[in-house]
C-alpha positions as CSV (number, residue, x, y, z in Angstrom):
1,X,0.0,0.0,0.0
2,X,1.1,3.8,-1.0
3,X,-0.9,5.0,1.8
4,X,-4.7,3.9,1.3
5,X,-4.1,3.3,-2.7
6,X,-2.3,0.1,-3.9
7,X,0.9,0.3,-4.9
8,X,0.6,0.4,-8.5
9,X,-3.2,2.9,-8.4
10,X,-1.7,6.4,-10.1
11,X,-0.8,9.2,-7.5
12,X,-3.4,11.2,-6.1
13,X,-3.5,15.1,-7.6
14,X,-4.1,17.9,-4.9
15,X,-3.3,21.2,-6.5
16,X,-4.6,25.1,-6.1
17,X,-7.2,25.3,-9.1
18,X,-6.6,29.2,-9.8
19,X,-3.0,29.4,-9.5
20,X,-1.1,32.3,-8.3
21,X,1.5,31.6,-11.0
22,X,0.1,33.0,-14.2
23,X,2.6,30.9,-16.6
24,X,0.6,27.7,-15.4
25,X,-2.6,29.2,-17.8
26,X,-1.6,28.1,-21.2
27,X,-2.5,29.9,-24.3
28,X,-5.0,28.5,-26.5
29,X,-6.4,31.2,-28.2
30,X,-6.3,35.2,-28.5
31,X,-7.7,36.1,-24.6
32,X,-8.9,32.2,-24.0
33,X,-6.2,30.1,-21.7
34,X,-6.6,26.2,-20.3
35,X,-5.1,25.1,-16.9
36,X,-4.6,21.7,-16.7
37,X,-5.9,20.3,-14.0
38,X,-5.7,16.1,-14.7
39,X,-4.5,14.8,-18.4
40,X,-5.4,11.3,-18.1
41,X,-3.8,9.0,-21.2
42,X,-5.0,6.0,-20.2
43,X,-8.8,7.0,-20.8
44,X,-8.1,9.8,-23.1
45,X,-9.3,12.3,-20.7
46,X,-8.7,15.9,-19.6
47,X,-9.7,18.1,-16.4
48,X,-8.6,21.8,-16.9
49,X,-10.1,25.6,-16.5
50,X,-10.7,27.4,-19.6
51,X,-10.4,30.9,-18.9
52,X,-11.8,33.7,-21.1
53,X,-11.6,37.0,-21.1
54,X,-13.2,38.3,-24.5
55,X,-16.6,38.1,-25.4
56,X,-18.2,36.4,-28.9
57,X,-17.4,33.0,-30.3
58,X,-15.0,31.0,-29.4
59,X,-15.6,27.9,-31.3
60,X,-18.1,25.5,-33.0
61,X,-17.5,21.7,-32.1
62,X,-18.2,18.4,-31.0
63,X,-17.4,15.6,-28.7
64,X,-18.3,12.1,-29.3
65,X,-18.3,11.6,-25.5
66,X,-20.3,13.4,-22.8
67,X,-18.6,16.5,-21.4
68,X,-19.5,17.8,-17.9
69,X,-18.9,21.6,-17.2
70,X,-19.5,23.8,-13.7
71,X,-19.1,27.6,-14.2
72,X,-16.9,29.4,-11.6
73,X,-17.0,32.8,-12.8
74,X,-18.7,34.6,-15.3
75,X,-21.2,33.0,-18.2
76,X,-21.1,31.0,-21.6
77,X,-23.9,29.9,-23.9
78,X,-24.3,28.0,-26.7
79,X,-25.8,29.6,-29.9
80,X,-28.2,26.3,-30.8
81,X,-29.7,26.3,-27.2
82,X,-31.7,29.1,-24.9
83,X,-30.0,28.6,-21.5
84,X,-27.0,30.4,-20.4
85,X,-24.4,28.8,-18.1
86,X,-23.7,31.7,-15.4
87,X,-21.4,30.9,-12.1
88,X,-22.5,27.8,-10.0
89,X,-24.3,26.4,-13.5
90,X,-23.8,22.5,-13.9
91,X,-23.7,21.4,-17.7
92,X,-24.2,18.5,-19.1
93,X,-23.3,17.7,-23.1
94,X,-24.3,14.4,-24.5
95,X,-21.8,12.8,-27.3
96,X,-22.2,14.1,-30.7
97,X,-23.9,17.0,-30.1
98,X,-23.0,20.1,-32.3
99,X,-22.6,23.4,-30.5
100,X,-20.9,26.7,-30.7
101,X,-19.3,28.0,-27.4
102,X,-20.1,31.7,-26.8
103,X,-19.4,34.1,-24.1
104,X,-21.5,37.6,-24.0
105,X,-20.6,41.0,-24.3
106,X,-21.2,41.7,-20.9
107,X,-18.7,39.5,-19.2
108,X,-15.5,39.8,-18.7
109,X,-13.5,36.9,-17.8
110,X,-15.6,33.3,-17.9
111,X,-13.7,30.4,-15.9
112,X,-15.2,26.7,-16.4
113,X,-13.8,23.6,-15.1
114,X,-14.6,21.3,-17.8
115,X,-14.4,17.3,-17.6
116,X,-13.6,15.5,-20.9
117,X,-13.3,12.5,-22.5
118,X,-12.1,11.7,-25.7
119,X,-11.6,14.2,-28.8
120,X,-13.2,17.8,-29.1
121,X,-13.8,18.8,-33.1
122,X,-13.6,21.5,-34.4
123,X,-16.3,22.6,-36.9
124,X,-16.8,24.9,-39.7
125,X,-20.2,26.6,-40.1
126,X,-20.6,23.6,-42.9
127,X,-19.5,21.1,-40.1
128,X,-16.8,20.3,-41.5
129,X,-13.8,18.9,-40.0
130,X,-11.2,22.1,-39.3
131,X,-8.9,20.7,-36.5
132,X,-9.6,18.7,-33.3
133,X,-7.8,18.5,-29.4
134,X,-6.9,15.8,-27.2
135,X,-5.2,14.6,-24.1
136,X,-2.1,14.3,-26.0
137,X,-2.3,17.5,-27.7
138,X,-3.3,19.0,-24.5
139,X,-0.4,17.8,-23.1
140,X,2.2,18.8,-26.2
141,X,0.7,22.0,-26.2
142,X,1.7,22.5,-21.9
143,X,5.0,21.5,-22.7
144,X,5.6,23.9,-25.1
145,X,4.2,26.8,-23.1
146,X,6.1,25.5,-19.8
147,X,9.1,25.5,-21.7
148,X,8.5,29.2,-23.2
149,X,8.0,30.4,-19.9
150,X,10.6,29.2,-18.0
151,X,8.2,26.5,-15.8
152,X,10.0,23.8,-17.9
153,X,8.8,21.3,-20.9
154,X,8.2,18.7,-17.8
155,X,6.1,21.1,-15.4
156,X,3.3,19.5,-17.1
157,X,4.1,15.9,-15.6
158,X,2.5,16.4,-12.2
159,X,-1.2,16.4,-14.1
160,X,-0.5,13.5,-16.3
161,X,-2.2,9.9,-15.4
């Protein structure tokens, strides 16, 4: 035993979710940044906070596995549905579902911890196929930031499963 795990169970994670540090937020778009919070490879899973602080679209996409999100600050809708997610909102997406991620004019900064599986893809306004993200290009695209910043290509390490 590895204290109450089994010896071969992966190491718990137990990190500040808003870090103090702002290198940790890495850049995924212009004014939109993802802290990894759990990059599982095994399941092909990611944890992080995406952090925005523009308003208008930020992307149309897809997952073919559910995604569960819980707003900590600020709001986000999706253009195909009448609901907005503001802070404390649970969502739920089911697989396959087509949606495009918007945050309003009057918010500033969103943050949403986010909770997927599998591949996110990117869409065209003719849903077609532009680009798609996953663990493992989560986790190349840390490294390179950590590098840049001077955190160091293997900062990302302590989030990977």
């Amino acid at each position: 035993m590895n204290g109450s795990a089994h010896r071969l169970a992966p190491r718990e994670i137990a990190v500040t979710a808003e870090p103090e540090d702002e290198r940790v937020w890495v850049p995924q778009a212009d004014k939109v940044w993802f802290r990894p919070l759990m990059l599982n490879t095994l399941q092909g899973q990611w944890c992080n906070l995406l952090r925005v602080r523009r308003s208008g679209i930020l992307s149309r996409h897809l997952h073919p596995n559910p995604v569960h999100g819980y707003v900590i600050k600020g709001k986000w809708h999706y253009l195909e549905h009448d609901w907005v997610a503001d802070t404390g909102s649970y969502v739920f997406e089911p697989p396959g579902e087509i949606h495009t991620l918007t945050v309003p004019d009057d918010c500033s900064e969103m943050i949403t911890f986010f909770n997927i599986t599998g591949s996110m893809f990117y869409l065209d306004e003719n849903n077609k196929h532009v680009g798609y993200e996953d663990v493992f290009t989560k986790i190349d695209m840390c490294r390179a930031h950590y590098e840049k910043v001077g955190l160091g290509s293997d900062y990302v390490d302590q989030f990977i499963r």
